[in-house]
C-alpha distance (Angstrom), angle and dihedral (degrees) to the residues before:
residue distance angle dihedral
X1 . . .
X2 3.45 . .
X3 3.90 113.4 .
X4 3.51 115.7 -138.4
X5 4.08 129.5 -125.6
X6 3.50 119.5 -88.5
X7 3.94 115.2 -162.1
X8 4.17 130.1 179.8
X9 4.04 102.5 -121.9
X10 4.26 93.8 167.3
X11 3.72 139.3 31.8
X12 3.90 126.5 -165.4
X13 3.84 122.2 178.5
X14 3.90 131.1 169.9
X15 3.78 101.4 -179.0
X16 4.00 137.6 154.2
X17 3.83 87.6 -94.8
X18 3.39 102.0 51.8
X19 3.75 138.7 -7.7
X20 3.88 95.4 -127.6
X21 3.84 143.8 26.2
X22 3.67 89.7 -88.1
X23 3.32 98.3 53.5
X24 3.40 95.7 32.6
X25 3.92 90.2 69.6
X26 3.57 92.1 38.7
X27 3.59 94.3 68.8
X28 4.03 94.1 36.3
X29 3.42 86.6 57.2
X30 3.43 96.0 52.6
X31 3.57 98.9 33.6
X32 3.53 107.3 -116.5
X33 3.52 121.2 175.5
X34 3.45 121.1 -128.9
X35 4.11 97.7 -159.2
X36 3.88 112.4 116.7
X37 3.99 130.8 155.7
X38 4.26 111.7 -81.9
X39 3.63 104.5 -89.4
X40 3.55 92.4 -177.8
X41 4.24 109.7 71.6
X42 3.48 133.2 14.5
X43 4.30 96.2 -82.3
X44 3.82 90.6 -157.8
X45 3.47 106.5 110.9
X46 3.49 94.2 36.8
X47 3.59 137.0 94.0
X48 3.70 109.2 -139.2
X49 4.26 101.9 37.1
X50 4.25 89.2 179.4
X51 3.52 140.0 82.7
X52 4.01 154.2 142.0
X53 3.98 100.8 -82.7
X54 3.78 123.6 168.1
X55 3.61 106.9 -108.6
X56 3.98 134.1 -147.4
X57 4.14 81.8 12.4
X58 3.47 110.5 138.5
X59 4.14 109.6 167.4
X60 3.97 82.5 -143.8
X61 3.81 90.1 83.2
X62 3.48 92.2 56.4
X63 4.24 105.9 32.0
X64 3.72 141.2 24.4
X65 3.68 110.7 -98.3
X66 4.08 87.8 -111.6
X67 4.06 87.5 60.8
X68 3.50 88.7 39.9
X69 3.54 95.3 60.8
X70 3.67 93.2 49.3
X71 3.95 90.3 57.2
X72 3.72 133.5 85.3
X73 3.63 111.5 -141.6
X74 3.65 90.7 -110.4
X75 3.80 96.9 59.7
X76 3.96 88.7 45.9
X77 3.56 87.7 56.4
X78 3.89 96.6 45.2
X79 4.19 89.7 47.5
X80 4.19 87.7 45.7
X81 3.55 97.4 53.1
X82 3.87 101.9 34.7
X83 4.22 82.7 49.6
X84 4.18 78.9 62.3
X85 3.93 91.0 49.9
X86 3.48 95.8 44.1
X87 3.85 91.2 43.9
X88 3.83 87.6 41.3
X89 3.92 97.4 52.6
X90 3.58 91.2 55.2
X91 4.35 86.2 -134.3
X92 4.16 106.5 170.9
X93 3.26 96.8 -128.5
X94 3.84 87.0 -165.4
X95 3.60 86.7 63.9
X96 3.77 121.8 38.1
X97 3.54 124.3 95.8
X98 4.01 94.9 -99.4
X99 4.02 89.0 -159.6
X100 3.69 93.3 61.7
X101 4.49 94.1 49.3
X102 3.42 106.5 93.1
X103 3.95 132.7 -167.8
X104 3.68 122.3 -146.7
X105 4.08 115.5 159.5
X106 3.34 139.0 179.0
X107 3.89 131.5 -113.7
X108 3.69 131.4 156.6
X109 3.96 96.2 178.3
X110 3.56 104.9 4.8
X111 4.15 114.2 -170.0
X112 3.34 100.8 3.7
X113 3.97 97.9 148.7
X114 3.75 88.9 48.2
X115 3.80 83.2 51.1
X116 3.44 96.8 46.2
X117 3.83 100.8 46.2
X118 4.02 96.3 53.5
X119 4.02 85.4 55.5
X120 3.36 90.8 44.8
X121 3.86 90.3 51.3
X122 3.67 92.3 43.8
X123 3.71 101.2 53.7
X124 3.46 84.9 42.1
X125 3.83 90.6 65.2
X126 3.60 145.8 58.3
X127 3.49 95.5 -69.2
X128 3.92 89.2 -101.0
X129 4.20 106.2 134.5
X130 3.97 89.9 -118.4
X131 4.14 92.2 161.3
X132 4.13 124.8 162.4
X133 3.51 112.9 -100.8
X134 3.78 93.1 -128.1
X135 3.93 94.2 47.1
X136 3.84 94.7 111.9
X137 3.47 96.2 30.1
X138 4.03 80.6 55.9
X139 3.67 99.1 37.5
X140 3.75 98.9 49.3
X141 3.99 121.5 106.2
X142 3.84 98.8 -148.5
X143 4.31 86.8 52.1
X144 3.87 88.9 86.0
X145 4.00 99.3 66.3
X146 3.85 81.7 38.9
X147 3.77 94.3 61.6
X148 3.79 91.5 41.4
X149 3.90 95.5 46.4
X150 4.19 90.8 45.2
X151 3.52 90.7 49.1
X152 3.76 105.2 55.4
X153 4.18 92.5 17.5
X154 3.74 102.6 -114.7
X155 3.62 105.5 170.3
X156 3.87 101.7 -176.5
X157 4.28 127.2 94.8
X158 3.28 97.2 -27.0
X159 4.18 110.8 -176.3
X160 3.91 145.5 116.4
X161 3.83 122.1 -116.2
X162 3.72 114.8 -139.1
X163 3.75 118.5 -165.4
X164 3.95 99.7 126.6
X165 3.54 115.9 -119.3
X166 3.93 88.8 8.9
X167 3.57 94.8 52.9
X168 4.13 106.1 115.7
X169 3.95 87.7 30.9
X170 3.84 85.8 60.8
X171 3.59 89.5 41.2
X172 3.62 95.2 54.8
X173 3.64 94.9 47.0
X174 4.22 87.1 57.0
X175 3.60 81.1 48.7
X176 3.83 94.8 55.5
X177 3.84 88.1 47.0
X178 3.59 107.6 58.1
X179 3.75 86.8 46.8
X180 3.51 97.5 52.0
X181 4.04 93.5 47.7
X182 3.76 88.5 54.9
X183 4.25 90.7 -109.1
X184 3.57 86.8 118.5
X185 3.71 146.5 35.4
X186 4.35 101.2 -174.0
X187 3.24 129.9 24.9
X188 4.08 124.2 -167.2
X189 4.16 97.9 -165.0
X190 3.46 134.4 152.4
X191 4.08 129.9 100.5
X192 3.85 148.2 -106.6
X193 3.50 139.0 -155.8
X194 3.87 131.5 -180.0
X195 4.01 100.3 -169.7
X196 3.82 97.7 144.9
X197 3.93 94.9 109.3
X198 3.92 135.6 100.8
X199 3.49 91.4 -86.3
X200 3.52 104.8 42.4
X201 4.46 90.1 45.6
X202 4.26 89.8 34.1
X203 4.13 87.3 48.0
X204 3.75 98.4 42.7
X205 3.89 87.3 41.0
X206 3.61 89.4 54.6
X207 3.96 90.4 57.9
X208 3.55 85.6 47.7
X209 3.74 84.6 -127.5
X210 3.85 93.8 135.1
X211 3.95 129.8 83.1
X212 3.77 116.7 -109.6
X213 3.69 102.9 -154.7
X214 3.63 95.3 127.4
X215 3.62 95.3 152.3
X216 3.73 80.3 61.0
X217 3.20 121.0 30.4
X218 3.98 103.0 156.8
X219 3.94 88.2 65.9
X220 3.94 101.7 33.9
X221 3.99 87.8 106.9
X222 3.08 110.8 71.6
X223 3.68 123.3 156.5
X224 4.23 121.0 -157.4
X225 3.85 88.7 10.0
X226 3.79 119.6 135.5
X227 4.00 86.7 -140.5
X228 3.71 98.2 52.3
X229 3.59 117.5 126.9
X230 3.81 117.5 174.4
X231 3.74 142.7 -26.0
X232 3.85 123.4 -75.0
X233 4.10 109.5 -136.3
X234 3.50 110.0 -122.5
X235 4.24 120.8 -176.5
X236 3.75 129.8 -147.1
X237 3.78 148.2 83.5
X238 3.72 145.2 -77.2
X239 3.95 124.3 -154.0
X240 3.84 128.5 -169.1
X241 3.93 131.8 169.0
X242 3.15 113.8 -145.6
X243 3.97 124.5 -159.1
X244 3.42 143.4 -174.9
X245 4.18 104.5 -124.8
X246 3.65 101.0 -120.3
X247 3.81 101.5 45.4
X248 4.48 86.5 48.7
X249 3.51 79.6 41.2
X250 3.91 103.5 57.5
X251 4.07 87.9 42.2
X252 3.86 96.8 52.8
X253 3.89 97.4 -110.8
X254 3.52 118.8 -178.4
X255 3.67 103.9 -124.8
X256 3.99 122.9 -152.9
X257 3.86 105.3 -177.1
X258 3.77 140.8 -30.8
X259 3.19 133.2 -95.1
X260 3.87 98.8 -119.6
X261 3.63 110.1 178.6
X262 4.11 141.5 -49.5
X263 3.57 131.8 -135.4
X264 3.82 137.5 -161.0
X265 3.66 143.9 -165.5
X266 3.65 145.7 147.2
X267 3.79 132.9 -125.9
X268 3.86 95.4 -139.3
X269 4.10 77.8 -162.8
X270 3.81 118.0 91.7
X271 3.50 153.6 -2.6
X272 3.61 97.0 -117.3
X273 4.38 103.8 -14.0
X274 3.74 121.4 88.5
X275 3.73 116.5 -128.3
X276 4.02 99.5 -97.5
X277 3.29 92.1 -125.4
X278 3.41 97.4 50.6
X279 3.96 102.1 -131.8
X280 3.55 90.7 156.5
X281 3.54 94.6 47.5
X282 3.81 95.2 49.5
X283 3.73 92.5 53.2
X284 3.67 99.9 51.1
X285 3.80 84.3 56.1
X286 3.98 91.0 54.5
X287 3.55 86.6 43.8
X288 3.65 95.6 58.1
X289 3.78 99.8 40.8
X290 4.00 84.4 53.8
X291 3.44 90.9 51.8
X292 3.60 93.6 53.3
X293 3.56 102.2 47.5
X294 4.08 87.3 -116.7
X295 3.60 141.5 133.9
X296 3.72 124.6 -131.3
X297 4.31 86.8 -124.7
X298 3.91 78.7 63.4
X299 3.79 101.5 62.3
X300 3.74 109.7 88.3
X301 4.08 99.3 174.4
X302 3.51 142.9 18.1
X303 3.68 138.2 -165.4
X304 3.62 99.8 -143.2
X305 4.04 125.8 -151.7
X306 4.05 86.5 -118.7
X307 3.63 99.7 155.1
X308 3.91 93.1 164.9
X309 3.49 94.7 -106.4
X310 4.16 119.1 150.0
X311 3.48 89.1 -132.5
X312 3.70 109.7 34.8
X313 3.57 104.2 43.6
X314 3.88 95.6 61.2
X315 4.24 90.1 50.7
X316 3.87 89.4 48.8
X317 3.71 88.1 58.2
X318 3.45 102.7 35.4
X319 3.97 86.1 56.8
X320 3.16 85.6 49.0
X321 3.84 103.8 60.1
X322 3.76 85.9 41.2
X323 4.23 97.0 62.1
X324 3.90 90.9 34.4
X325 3.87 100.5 40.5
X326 3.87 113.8 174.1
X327 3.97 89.6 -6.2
X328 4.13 89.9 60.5
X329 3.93 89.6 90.0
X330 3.52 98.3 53.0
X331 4.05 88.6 60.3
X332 3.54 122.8 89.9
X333 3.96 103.2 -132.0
X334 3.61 118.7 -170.7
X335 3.80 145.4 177.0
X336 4.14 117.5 -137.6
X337 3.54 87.6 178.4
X338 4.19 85.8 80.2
X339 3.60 84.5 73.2
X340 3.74 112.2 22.0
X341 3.68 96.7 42.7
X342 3.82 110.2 -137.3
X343 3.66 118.5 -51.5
X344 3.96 97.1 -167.9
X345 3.70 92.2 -162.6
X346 3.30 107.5 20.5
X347 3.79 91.8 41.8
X348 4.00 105.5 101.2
X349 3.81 92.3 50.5
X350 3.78 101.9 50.2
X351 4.02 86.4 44.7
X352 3.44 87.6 46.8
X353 3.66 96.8 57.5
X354 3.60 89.5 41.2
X355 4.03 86.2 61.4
X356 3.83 85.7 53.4
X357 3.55 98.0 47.7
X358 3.66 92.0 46.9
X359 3.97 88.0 49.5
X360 4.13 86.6 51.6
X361 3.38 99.8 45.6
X362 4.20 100.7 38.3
X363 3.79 87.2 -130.8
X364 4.10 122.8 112.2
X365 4.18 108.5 -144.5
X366 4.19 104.9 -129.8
X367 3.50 133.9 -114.7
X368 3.94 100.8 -116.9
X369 3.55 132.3 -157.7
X370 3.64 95.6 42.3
X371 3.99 114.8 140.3
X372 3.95 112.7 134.9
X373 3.92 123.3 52.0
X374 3.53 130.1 -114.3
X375 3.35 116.1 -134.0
X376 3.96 96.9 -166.4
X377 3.81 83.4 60.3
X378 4.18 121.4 82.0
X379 3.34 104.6 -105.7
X380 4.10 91.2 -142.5
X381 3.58 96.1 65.5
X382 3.73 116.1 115.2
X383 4.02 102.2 -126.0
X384 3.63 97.7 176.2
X385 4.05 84.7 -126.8
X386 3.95 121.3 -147.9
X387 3.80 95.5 -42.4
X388 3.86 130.4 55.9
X389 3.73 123.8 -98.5
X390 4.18 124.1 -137.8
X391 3.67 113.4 -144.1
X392 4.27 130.5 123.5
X393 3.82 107.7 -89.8
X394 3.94 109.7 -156.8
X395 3.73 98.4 168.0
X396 3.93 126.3 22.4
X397 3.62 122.2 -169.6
X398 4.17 111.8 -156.0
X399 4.08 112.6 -162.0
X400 4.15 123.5 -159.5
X401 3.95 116.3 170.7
X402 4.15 121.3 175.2
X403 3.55 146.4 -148.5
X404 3.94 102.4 -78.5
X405 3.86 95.9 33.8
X406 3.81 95.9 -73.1
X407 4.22 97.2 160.9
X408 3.56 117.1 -178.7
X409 4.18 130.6 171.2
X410 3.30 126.9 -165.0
X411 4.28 118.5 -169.5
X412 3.85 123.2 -167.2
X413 4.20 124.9 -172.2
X414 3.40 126.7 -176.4
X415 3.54 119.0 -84.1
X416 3.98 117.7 -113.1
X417 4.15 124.3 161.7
C-alpha cells in the first residue's frame, strides 16, 4: 500500500512567551524566558511560588462569560489556539468534506483545576454532594477535541491521547496515520494542558520534580546545566493542521514542512525515572528515522525533551550520541523547555512547531540559562547555548517521553514537490 503524504498547512500556539505563533517565535528567537512568580494563589505555604503562566490571557477575548464559565482553562486554550491553525491554514470550511477532518488532541491531566475546585468546595461543605453540573463535562481530558469538533462540525476521529508529557506528540503521530492510510484528509492535532493550580504545583512539589529557584525564577530552567534541579510548569496550547499533500495541494495551501515520520517506544523502567541509559529513548529515535525513510547523517536539529531534570537530561543525550554517532556534533540540539517551561501535555506540539519554525526561518531557538558545565554531558555536542544559532535545517527531529515510559518522536523535513 502506498501511504499517502502528510504535510503541516497551519500552526496555532498560546504559550508563556507569547500568546500566538508570531509571538511565539519572537520570543524563541530571542530567548525569552517564560518563568514568572504564580499569580494565581496565594504561593505562601508552598515550596516552589514560580511558574510558566500565560500572560495578558483573559478567556473574555475569545468567549462570552456564559461559555467561559463552562470551560476549563485547558479546553479554552485548546479552542484558542486551534482557532489560529484553522485561521492560519486558510481551510474553507464551507467546502471540505467535514466527515473526512478529524480531531485528535493531546492531554496528560486534562481539567485538573476544575477537578480540584469542586473537591475543594465539597469538603469544604456540609457533606451534602452540591457539585456543578458541568464539572465532568469540564474536568474531562477528551472534552477539548469535543469543543473544537462541535464548534466547526468535524465529524471524523475525534479523540484525546493521554500519555502525560507525551500526550500531543502521540496525538500527532495518530494524526499522521490516518492521513497516510487514506482514513483521513485533515487533521486539527496538537495538545493543551492547564497544570498551573494547587494541585498540579503542590503534587509535582511533592515529587520534588519542580525547580526551587525562587529567588530566580527567570533562570530556574535550565536544560544541560550542572546546577539544574527540576522542571518549571509552564501552561498553554499547541495547534497543527495536518494535511494530506494532494487535497492542500489542489486548494493552494501554503505548506511549512512535512510530516516525515513518528516513532514510539516505552521505557519498561520507572514510574517517573528514565532508564539512565536511555534504551528507550534511543529506540524511539531509530524508530522514527525508520519510519521516515531517513538517515541519522540527515537530521540537522532537534528539539530535545530537556526538561532540566538531573536525571533526564544526561539519558536524553546519551541516547542521543548513541543513534547519531560521529554525526551527533554536527546537529544543533536544543531545549525549548528553557523558555517555555514544561507543558506536560501540551509539550510535543509547541516543540514541534518550534522545530518547524526553526526549519522556516534557518534559525535554531537557544537553550537559555545555561552557565556552568556538565561534566556527565559530551562536551562536543552542539547545545545551541543561551543564544540562537543560524544555519539551514532540512530535517528536524522533535522528542516527548512521559511519566511511565511513554516515548514518542516526532521528525519534520522540508517540504519539496
Amino acid at each position: 500500500m502506498q501511504l499517502k503524504r502528510v504535510v503541516v498547512t497551519g500552526l496555532g500556539a498560546l504559550t508563556p512567551i507569547g500568546n500566538n505563533i508570531d509571538e511565539y517565535w519572537e520570543g524563541l528567537k530571542n530567548g525569552k524566558s517564560g518563568s514568572a512568580p504564580v499569580t494565581y494563589y496565594d504561593t505562601e505555604k508552598f515550596k516552589v511560588k514560580f511558574a510558566c503562566e500565560l500572560k495578558n490571557f483573559n478567556p473574555l477575548d475569545h468567549f462570552d462569560r456564559k461559555e467561559a464559565r463552562k470551560l476549563d482553562r485547558f479546553a479554552q486554550y485548546a479552542l484558542v489556539s486551534s482557532d489560529e491553525a484553522i485561521a492560519d491554514s486558510g481551510l474553507n470550511l464551507e467546502q471540505v468534506d467535514k466527515f473526512r477532518v478529524g480531531v485528535i488532541w493531546g492531554a496528560g491531566i486534562g481539567g485538573l483545576e476544575t477537578f480540584q475546585n469542586e473537591v475543594i468546595n465539597f469538603a469544604q461543605g456540609d457533606g451534602t454532594p452540591r457539585f456543578n453540573p458541568f464539572f465532568i463535562p469540564k474536568m474531562i481530558a477528551d472534552i477539548a477535541p469535543g469543543h473544537i469538533s462541535i464548534k466547526h462540525g468535524f465529524m471524523g476521529p475525534n479523540y484525546t491521547t493521554v500519555s502525560a508529557c507525551a500526550s500531543s506528540a502521540n496525538a500527532m503521530i495518530d494524526a499522521l496515520n490516518y492521513i497516510r492510510l487514506g482514513h483521513c484528509d485533515v487533521v486539527v492535532t496538537g495538545g493543551s494542558e492547564a497544570a498551573v493550580t494547587i494541585a498540579g504545583m503542590g503534587g509535582f512539589g511533592a515529587m520534588h520534580a519542580l525547580s526551587t529557584r525562587n529567588e530566580s525564577p527567570e533562570t530556574a530552567s535550565r536544560p544541560f546545566d550542572a546546577t539544574r534541579d527540576g522542571f518549571v510548569l509552564g501552561e498553554g496550547a499547541g495547534a497543527l493542521i495536518l494535511e494530506e499533500y494532494e487535497h492542500a495541494k489542489a486548494r493552494g495551501a501554503k505548506i511549512y514542512a512535512e510530516v516525515a515520520g513518528g516513532g514510539l517506544s516505552s521505557d519498561a523502567y520507572h514510574m517517573t525515572a528514565p532508564h539512565p541509559d536511555g534504551i528507550g529513548v534511543v529506540q524511539v529515535m531509530k524508530n522514527c528515522l525508520r519510519d521516515a525513510g531517513l538517515k541519522p547523517e540527515d537530521v540537522d536539529a532537534i528539539n530535545t525533551h530537556g526538561t532540566s531534570t538531573p536525571l533526564g537530561d544526561v539519558a536524553e543525550l546519551k541516547a542521543i550520541s548513541e543513534v547519531f554517532g560521529d554525526h551527533a556534533p554536527n546537529i544543533n540540539i536544543n531545549s525549548t523547555k528553557s523558555m517555555t517551561g514544561h507543558l506536560l501535555g501540551a509539550a510535543g506540539a509547541i516543540e514541534a512547531i518550534a522545530s518547524i519554525l526553526a526549519m522556516e526561518h534557518s534559525l535554531v531557538p537557544p537553550t537559555i540559562n545555561h552557565s556552568t558545565v556538565d561534566e556527565n554531558i559530551d562536551p562536543k555536542l552542539n547545545l545551541t547555548l543561551n543564544k540562537a544559532q543560524k544555519r539551514e535545517v532540512n530535517v528536524a527531529l522533535s522528542n516527548t517521553f512521559g511519566f511511565g515510559g511513554h516515548n514518542a518522536c516526532v521528525i519534520f523535513k522540508k517540504f519539496s514537490e
